[in-house]
N, C-alpha and C positions, 0 to 999 in steps of 0.2 A: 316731705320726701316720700316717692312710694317704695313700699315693699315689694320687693320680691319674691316672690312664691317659690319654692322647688322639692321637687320629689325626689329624693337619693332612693336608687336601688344598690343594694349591693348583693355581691354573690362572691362567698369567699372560695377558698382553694383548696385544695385536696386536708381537709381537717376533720378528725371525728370531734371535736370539742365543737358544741354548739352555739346559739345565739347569744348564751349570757357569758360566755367568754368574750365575744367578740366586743358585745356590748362593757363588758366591765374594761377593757383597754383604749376601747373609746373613751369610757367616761376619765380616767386615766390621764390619760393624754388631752383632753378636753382640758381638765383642771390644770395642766401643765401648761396647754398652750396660754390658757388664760393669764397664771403668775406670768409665764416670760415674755408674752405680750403685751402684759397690760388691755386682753380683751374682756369680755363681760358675754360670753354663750353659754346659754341654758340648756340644759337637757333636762328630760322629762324622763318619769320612769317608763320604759318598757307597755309594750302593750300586742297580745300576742293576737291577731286577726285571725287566723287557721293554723292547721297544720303543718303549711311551709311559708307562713308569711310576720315577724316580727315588725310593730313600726315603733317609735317616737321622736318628739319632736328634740331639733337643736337649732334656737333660734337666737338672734342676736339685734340692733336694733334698724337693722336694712332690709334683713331677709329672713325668712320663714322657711324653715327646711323642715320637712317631713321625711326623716332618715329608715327603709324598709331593709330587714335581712332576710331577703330567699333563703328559706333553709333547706339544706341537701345533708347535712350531715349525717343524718340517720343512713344515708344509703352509702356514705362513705366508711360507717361503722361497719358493715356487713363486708365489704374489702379491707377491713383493717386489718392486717394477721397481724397477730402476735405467738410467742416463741419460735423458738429452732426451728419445728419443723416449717409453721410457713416461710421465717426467713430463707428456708432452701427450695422453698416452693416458688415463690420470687428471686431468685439466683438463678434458676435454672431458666424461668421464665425470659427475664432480662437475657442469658445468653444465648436464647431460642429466636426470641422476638429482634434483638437490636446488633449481636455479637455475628449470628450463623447467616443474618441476612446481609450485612456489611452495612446496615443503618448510622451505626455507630460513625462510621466516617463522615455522612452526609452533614451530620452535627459538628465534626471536628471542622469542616470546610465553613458552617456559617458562624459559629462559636466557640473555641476554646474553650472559653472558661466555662459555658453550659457541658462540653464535649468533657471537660476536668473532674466539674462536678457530679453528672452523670454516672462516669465510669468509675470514681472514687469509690463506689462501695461496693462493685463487683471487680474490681483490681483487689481491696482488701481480704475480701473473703475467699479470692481464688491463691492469693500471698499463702495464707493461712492454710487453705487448702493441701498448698504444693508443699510446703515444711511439713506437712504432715503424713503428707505419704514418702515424701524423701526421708525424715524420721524410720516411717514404717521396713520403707525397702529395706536401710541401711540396717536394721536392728534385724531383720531377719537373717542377715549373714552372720551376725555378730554373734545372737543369742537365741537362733530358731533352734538347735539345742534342745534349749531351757524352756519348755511351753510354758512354764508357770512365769515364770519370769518377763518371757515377749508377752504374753498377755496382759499384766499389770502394767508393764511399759506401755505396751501400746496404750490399752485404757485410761493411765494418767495422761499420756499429750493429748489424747482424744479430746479429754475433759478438758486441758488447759485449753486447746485451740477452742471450742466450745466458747468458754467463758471467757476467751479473749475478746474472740465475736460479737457475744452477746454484751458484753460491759461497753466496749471501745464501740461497736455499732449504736447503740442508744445513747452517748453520753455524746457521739459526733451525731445524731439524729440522721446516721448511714441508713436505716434501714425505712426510714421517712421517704428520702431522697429514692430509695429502690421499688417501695413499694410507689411511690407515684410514677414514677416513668412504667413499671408497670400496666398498674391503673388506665393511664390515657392509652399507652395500647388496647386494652379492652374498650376503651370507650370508640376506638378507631375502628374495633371489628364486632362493634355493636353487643356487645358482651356485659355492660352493666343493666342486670334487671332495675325495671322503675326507674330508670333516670327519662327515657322518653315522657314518661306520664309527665315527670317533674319538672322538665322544661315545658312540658305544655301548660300545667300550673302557674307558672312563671310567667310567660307569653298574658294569661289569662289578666292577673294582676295589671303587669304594665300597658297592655292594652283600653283597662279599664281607665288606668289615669290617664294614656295619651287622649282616649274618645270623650273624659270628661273635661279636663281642660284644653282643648283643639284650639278655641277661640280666644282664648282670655289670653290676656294682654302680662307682661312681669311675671311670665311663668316659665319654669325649662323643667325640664324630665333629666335627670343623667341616670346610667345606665353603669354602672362602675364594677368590675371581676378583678380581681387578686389571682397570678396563680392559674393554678388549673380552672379556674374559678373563670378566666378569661376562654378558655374551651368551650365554656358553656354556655357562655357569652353570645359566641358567634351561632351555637344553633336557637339561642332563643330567638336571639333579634333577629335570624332570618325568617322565625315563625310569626313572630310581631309586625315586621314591614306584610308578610303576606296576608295577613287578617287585616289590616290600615286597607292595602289595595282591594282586598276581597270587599270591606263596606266602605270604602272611598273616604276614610278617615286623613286626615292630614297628621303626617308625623315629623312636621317642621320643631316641634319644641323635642325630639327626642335628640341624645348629645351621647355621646360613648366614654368611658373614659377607661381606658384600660392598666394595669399596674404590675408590672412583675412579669408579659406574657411568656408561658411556653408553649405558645399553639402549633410549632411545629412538633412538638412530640406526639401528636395527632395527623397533624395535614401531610408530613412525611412519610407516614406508614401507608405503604400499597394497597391494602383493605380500607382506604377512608372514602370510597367513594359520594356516603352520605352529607359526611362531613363539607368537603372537598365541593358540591352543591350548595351545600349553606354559604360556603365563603365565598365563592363563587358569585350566587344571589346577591347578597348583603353586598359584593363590591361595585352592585350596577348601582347602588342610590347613591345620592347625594346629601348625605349626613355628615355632621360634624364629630370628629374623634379624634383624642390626643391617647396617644400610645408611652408609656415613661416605664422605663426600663433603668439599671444600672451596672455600671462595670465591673462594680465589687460584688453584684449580683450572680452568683453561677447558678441557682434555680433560674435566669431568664436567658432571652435573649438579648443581648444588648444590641439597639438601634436595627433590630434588624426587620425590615420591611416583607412580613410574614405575608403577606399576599405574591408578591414576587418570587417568594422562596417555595411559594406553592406552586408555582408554573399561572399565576394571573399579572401577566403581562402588564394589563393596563384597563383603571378603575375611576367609577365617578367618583366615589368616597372624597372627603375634603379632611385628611388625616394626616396626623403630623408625627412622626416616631423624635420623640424626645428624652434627653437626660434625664435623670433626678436630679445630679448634679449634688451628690450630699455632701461631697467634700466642702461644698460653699456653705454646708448650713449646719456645720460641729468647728471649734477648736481642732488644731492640729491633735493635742492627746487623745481628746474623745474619738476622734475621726479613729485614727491608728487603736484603739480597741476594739471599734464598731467592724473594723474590716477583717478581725482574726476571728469575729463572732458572726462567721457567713449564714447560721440559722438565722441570728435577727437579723442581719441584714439584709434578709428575703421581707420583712415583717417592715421593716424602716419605715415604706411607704404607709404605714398606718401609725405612723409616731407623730409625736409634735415635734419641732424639728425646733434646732436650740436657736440657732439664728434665723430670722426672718430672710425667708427664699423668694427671690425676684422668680424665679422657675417654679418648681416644683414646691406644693405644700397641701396637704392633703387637708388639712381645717379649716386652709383660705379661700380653697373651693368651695367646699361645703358651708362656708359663711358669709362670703366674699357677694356684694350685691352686683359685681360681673355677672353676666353671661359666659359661659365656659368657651365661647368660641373669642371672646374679647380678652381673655384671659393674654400678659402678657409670657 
């Protein structure tokens, strides 16, 4: 029987937690997939190539996967705020960039539930907000008087609304949710230092596996983004296809596989012109790509064909927007837990999934001696 060769890239999404997280949920779930499958995949420790390149192997007895994580996290550290004050630096941000422009509707017309979860953490803080100066007003009539008094009052709601914010926004991971939509606005008005270098580092990498195996027979490249992670996606691989063209490389083995996308909170913003190119480019080839998205998902877009929503009409791409479908692959209980826990359930796509999925399965790709376009 022959082996199948394949290169996993991955590029995760808006996380400052680095490659050995990412790696230790893999391994994780790896060991999971294995008891509930009854499969036998190896994984290999770790092995760090450069600065934004992590590989090792997870092989099984068909296929040979050499698993690569792009790392960008260090630059996502440098946007991470943490305390009050950035959370108000991102509040204000969010109501500048998506609230003043009328964006915010654009999202409600292709997604609710991305349009729900978006707005959920600048609906809470502005809640909090308004009881606190409605508070303020009202105590001015009552006890403006008493300055010693309206002072401490005020001071104490101050405090409480504060630490209302800060407790209930971390524990609902609100302010994750705020800074990423954030985030991709900057990346739309070209505003993150080093990430240009970083995709072309990127570019660099996958270029080199598609120009070394162009020929060889039982091999496929995938190309796979989580998340904002799928953003970055689109301006790599439009740099990859034009470095293929510029020395006439064939990039018949390269395959897409995208998870979670919310590339419209990029391709909708007015300032993406760059962007908005890329997608553009990448939609003249003829590549193979499965798009899986979910409905209990509100970090995505669910089934929504993000080329058309960008004003690209019509595309050679050979792309499929598909389910996860995860209600097929939990128990009724487990399912009904996994849906009140809409953090993991952005993450799902990187679990072992309790029943074996005719659709969607993130370890069956990754091991599965298909081709990803034969994939059923």
């Amino acid at each position: 029987m022959s082996v199948l060769n394949r290169d996993f890239f991955y590029i995760a999404g808006y996380d400052p937690r680095g490659f050995r997280y990412y790696y230790s949920i893999l391994k994780k779930n790896l060991f999971l997939y294995n008891k509930i499958h009854k499969s036998n995949l190896k994984l290999s420790p770790t092995k760090q190539e450069n600065s934004h390149l992590v590989s090792f192997l997870i092989n099984s007895q068909t296929t040979k996967c050499k698993y690569h994580i792009l790392i960008w996290n260090d630059i996502v550290k440098k946007h991470w705020h943490t305390g009050f004050i950035s959370v108000l630096k991102d509040y204000f941000s969010f109501f500048r960039i998506f609230i003043i422009t009328g964006l915010f509707l654009k999202f409600l017309k292709l997604s609710k539930n991305a349009f729900l979860a978006g707005m959920y953490p600048f609906f809470f803080i502005s809640i909090i907000f308004i009881c606190i100066f409605l508070y303020i007003f009202s105590t001015l009539f009552l006890i403006s008087d008493n300055i010693i008094y309206f002072s401490i009052s005020v001071a104490i709601v101050l405090y409480i609304g504060y630490d209302i914010i800060m407790k209930v926004g971390s524990k609902k991971a609100m302010f994750w949710l705020l800074r990423l939509c954030v985030f991709c606005a900057y990346l739309a008005f070209d505003r993150v230092k080093g990430i240009d270098k970083r995709m072309d580092e990127f570019c660099e990498e996958l270029f080199k596996k598609i120009k070394e195996n162009e020929k060889k027979d039982n091999y496929e490249l995938i190309l796979c983004a989580h998340s904002v992670g799928t953003i970055l996606l689109v301006s790599v691989l439009a740099k990859v296809l034009k470095k293929c063209e510029r020395e006439n490389i064939a990039y018949s083995k390269l395959k897409i596989l995208t998870l979670g996308e919310c590339i419209p909170l990029v391709s909708l913003q007015r300032k993406n012109l760059n962007f908005k190119k890329d997608l553009e480019y990448v939609s003249k080839h003829n590549i193979f790509w499965l798009d899986y998205t979910s409905k209990i998902d509100g970090a995505c877009f669910y089934l929504l064909d993000f080329f058309k929503s960008a004003g690209i009409t019509s595309y050679d791409l050979n792309i499929k927007f598909l389910s996860a479908r995860f209600f097929k692959a939990y128990n009724k209980d487990e399912y009904h837990k996994i849906k009140r826990d809409w953090y993991r359930v952005h993450f799902l796509y990187l679990e072992a999934l309790q029943k074996k999925s005719l659709g969607y399965d993130f370890f069956d790709i990754i091991s599965n001696s298909f081709y990803l376009e034969n994939r059923r």
